[in-house]
VEXDREN-2710 file (C-alpha; in Angstrom, 1 decimal):
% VEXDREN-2710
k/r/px/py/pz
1/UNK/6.5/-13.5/28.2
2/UNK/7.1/-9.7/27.7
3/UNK/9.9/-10.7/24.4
4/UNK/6.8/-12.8/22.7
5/UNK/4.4/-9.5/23.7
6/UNK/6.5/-7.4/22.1
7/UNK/7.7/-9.6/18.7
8/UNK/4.2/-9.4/18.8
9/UNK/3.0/-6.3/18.3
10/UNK/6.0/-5.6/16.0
11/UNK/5.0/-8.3/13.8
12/UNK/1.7/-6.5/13.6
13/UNK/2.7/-3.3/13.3
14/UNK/5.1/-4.3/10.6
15/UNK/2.0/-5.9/8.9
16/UNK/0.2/-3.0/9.0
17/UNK/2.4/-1.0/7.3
18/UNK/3.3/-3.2/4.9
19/UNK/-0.3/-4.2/3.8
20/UNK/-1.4/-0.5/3.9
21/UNK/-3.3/-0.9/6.7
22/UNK/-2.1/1.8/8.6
23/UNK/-0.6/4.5/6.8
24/UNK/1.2/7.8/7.7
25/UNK/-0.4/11.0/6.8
26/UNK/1.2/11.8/3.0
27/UNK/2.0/16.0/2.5
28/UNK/0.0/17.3/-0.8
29/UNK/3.9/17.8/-1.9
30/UNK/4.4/13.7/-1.7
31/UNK/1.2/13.4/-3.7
32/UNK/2.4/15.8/-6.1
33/UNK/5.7/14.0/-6.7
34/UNK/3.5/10.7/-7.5
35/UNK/1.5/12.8/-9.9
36/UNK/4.7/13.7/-11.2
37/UNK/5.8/10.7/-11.4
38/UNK/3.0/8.9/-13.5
39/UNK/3.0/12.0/-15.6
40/UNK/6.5/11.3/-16.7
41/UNK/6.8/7.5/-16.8
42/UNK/3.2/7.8/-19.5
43/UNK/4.5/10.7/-21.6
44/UNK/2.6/12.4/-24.2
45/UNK/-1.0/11.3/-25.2
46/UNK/-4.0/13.1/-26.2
47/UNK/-5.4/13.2/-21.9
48/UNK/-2.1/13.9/-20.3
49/UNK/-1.8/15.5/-17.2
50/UNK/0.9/17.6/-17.8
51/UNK/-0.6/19.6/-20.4
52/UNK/-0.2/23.5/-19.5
53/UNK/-4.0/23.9/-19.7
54/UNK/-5.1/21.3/-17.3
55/UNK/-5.1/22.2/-13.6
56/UNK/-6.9/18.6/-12.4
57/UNK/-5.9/15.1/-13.3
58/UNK/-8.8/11.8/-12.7
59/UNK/-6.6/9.0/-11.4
60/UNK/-8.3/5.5/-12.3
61/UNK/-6.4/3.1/-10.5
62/UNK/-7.5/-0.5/-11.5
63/UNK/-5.9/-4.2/-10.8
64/UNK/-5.6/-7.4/-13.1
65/UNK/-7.2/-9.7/-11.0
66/UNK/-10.1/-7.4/-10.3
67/UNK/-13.3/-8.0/-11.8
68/UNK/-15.1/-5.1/-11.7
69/UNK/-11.9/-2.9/-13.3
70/UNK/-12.4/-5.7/-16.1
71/UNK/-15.7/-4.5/-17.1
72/UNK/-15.1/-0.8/-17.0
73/UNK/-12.5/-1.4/-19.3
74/UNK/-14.2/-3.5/-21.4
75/UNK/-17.9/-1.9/-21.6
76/UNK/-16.8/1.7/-20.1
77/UNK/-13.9/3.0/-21.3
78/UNK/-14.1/3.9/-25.0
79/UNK/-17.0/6.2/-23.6
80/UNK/-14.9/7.7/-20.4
81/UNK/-11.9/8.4/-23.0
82/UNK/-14.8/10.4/-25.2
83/UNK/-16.4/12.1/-22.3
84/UNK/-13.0/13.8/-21.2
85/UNK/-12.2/15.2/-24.5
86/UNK/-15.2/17.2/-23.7
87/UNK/-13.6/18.6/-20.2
88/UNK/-10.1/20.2/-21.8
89/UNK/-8.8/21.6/-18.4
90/UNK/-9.1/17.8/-17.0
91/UNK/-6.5/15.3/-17.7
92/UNK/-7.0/11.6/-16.9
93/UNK/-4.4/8.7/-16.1
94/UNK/-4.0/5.0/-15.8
95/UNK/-3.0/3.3/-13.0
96/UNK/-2.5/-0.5/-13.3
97/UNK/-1.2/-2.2/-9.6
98/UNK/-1.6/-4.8/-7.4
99/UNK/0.0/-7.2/-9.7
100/UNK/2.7/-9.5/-10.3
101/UNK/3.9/-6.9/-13.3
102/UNK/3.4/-9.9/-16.3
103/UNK/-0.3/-9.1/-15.3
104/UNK/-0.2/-5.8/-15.5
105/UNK/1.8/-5.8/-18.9
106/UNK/-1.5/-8.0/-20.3
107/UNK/-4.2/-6.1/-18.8
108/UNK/-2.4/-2.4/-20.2
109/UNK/-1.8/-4.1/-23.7
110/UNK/-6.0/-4.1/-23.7
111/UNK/-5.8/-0.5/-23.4
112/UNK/-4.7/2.0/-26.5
113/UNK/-2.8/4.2/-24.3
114/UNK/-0.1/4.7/-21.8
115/UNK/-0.8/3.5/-18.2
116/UNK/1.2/3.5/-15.3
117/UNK/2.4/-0.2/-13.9
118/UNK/2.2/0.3/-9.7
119/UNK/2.7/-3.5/-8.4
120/UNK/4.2/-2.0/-5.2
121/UNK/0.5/0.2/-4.3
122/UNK/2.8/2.8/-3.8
123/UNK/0.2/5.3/-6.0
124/UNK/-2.6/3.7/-4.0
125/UNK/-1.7/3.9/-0.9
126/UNK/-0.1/8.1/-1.2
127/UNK/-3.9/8.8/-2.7
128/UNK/-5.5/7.3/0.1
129/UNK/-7.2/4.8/-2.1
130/UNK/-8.7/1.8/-0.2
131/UNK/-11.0/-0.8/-3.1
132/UNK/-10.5/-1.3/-6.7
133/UNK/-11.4/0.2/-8.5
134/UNK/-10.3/3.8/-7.4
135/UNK/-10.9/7.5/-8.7
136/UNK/-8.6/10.6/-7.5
137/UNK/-9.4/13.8/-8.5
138/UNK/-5.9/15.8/-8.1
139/UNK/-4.7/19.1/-8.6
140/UNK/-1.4/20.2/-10.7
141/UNK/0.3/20.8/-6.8
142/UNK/-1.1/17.4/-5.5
143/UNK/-3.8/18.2/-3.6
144/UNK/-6.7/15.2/-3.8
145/UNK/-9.8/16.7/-4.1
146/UNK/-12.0/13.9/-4.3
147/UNK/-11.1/9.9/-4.5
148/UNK/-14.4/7.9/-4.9
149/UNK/-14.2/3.9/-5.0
150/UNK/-16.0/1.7/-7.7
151/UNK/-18.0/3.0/-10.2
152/UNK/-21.6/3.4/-10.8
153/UNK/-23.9/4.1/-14.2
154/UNK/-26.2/7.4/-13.7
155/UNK/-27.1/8.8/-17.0
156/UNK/-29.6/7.3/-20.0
157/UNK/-26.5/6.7/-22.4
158/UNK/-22.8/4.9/-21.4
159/UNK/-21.6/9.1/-23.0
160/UNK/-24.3/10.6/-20.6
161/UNK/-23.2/8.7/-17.8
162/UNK/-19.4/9.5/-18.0
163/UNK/-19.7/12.9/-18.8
164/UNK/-21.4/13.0/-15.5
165/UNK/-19.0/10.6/-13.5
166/UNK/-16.5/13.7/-14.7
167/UNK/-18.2/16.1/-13.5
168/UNK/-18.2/14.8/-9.9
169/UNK/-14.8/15.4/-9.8
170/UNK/-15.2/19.1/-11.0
END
């Protein structure tokens, strides 16, 4: 009886971890190296990260078979791209995971810029992230200032409303 307790609770353990259901603290210098790490495998577009005047990054980490990630980058995105032109010290990054990676090829051929392909969560789960879609605000050293999950309209115009989804992350 005491074997099956235990193979047990290892099994759900294992689970856990696995699923990202229970997750180990992660050091601002392990979130840095995953900043890093997208900020490499993207390279050079107009909104990157590693540019010497930005000291935050927005994270939007979105999933194929999600259906709310669809529609901000169908009816969103075009206006998010133009309202962080108008924030020069803020970079912003794509994160497509979750996936089988043929799914996440066809959703980041919709875009017309470099994304990041995650289909192991791995960026998920060192931000923290816990729904799709997810936003990370992150320093240059890794430190996540603010992650907020799904995305909501507040502004009279799709431009006034991303300019002030930015600015929460400010």
């Amino acid at each position: 009886m005491r074997t099956a307790i235990v193979i047990f609770v290892v099994a759900c353990l294992y689970t856990a971890f696995t699923r990202g259901l229970f997750r180990l603290p992660v050091s601002d210098g392990q979130k840095a190296k995953v900043l890093n790490e997208i900020t490499q495998s993207v390279g050079e577009h107009d909104l990157n990260c590693r540019a010497p005047a930005r000291n935050k990054c927005i994270i939007m980490y979105v999933a194929p078979w999600c259906s709310a990630c669809k529609q901000i980058l169908s009816e969103y995105y075009k206006d998010l791209i133009i309202g962080f032109r108008g924030f020069p010290n803020v970079g912003f990054e794509i994160v497509i995971g979750a996936d089988k990676d043929e799914n996440i090829q066809a959703m980041g051929k919709t875009l017309d810029r470099p994304y990041f392909s995650d289909p192991s969560q791995k960026v998920f789960q060192t931000l923290g992230m816990h729904a799709f879609p997810s936003f990370a605000g992150v320093t240059k050293d890794g430190k996540v200032l603010k992650t907020f999950e799904g995305f909501h309209y507040d502004g009279s115009t799709r431009s006034e409303a991303m300019v002030n989804f930015i600015k929460e992350f400010l």
